[in-house]
C-alpha positions in Angstrom: -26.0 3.8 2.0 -25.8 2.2 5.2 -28.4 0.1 7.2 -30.1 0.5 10.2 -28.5 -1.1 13.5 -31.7 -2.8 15.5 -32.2 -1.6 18.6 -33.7 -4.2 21.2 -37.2 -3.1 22.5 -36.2 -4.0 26.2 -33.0 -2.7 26.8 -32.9 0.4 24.5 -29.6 -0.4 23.0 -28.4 -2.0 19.8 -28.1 -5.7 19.5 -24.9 -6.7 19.1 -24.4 -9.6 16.0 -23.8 -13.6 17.2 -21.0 -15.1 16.7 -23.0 -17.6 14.1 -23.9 -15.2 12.0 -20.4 -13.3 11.7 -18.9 -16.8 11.1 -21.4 -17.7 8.1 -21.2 -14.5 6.7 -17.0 -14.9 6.7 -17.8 -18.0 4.9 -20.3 -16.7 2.6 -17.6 -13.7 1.9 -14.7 -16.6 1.3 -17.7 -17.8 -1.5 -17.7 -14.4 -2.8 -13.8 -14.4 -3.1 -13.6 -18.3 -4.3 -12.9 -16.8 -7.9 -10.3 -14.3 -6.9 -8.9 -17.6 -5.1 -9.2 -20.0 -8.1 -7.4 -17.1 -10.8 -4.5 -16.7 -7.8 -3.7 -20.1 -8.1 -4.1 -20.3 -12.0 -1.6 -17.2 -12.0 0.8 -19.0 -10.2 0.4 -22.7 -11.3 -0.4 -22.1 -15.0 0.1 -19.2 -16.2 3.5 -18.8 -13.9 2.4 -14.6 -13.9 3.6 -12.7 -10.5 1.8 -9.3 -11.8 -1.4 -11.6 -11.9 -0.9 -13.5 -8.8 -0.7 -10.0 -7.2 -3.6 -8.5 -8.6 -5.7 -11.2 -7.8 -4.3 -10.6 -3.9 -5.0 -6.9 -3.9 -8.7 -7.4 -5.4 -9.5 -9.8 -2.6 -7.6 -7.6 -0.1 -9.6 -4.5 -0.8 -12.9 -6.2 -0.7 -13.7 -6.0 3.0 -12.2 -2.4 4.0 -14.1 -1.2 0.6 -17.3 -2.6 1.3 -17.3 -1.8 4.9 -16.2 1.7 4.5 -18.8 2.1 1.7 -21.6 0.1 2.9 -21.2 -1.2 6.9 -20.8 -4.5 5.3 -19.5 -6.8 3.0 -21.8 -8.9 1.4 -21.7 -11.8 3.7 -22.7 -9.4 6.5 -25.6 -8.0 4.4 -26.9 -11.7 3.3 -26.8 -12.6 7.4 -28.1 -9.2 8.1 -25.3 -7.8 10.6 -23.4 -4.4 9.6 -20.2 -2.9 11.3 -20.8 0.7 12.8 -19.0 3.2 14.7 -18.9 2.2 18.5 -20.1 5.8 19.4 -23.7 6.4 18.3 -23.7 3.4 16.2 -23.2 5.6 13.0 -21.6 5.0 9.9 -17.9 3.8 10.4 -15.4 5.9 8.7 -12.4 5.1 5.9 -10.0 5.1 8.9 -12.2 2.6 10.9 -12.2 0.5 8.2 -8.8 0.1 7.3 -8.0 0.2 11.2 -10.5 -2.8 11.3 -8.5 -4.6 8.0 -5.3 -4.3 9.7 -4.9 -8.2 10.6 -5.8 -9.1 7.0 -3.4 -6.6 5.8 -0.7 -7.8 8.1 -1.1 -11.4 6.1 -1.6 -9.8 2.8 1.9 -8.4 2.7 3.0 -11.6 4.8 1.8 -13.6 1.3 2.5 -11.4 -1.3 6.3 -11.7 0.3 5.9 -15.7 0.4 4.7 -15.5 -3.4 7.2 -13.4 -4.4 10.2 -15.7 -2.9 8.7 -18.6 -4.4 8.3 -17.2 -7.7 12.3 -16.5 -7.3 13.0 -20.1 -5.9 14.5 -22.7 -8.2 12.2 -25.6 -8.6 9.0 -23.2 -8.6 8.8 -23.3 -12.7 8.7 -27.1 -12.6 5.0 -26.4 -9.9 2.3 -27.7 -12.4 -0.7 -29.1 -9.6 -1.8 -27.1 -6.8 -0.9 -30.4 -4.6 2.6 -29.7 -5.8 2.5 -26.3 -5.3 1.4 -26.7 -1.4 4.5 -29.6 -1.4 6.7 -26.3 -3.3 5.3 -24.2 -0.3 6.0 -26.8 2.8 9.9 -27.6 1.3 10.5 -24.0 1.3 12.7 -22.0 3.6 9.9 -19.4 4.4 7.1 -22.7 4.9 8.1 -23.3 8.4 9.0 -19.8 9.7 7.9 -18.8 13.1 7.5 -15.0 12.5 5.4 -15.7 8.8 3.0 -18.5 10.7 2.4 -15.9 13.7 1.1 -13.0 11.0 -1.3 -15.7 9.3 -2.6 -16.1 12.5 -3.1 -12.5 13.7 -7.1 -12.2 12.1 -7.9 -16.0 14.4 -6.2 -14.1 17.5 -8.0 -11.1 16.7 -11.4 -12.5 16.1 -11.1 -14.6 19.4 -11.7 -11.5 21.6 -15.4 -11.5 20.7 -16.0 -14.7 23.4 -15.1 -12.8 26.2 -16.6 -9.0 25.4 -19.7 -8.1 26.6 -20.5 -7.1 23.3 -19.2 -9.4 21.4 -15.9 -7.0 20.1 -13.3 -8.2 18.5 -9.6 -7.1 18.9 -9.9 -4.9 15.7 -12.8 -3.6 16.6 -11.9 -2.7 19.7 -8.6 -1.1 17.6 -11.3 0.5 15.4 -13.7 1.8 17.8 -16.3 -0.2 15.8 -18.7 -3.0 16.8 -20.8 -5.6 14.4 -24.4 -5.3 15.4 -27.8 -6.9 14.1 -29.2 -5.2 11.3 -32.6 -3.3 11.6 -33.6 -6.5 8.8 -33.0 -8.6 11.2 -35.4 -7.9 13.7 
């Protein structure tokens, strides 16, 4: 079940969430996902296990489309009271919104499951026993310095940069999504 969007007394129209608050609850979600994080790089460090290493990526990949599709929110967004909703009426969003939303974070999902994979197939990568050595692993690599996998990882910062200049405060996947992140009727 969804919450409420706030509407602001004055203007009539829904509040749209402040930057602030989306980038603490981002922060607050990365929390959320530190132990998804943590068994990713014991898959790959200790336990040397790709079928681990990409379960661990999928769980944290289908946390955000999940929860927003579900809820309007992933927890970070309920704990700083914000909540994605449909640009028209400022309804629920649907399972298509959501994944159109996700589809930045997706893009560098299958950009790093495609890194992991080569590097699990790389000779030198059983010898990996620290994560310092593993980040050295990932920099020596061929795929480390590529132009194409560095762009994807930074599709979701080139995405999220839109929200400075729209009036109301959209980023590009919302805009994508027909969606928009407004305060919460808990916030008010």
């Amino acid at each position: 079940m969804q919450n409420t969007p706030h509407i602001n007394p004055e203007t009539g129209s829904p509040d749209p969430a402040p930057l602030q608050r989306r980038f603490i609850a981002w922060l607050l979600d990365r929390a959320v996902l530190l132990p998804l994080t943590g068994g990713l790089l014991y898959s790959i460090i200790e336990l040397k296990s790709l079928p681990f290493a990409i379960l661990m990526l999928l769980v944290e990949a289908i946390y955000k489309p999940i929860m927003e599709g579900l809820y309007g929110q992933t927890l970070g967004k309920k704990w700083m009271n914000i909540l994605v909703v449909n640009q028209k009426g400022f309804g629920p969003i649907s399972w298509n919104q959501s994944l159109l939303r996700y589809l930045p974070w997706a893009a560098v999902f299958y950009a790093t499951v495609f890194i992991i994979v080569r590097h699990f197939q790389a000779d030198g990568f059983m010898e990996v026993d620290s994560w310092p050595a593993y980040i050295e692993f990932g920099r020596k690599h061929p795929l480390g310095e590529n132009l194409i996998i560095a762009m994807i990882n930074y599709l979701p910062l080139f995405s999220v940069m839109w929200v400075i200049s729209d009036p109301m405060k959209r980023a590009l996947h919302d805009r994508v999504a027909g969606t928009v992140v407004l305060k919460s009727l808990e916030s008010a």
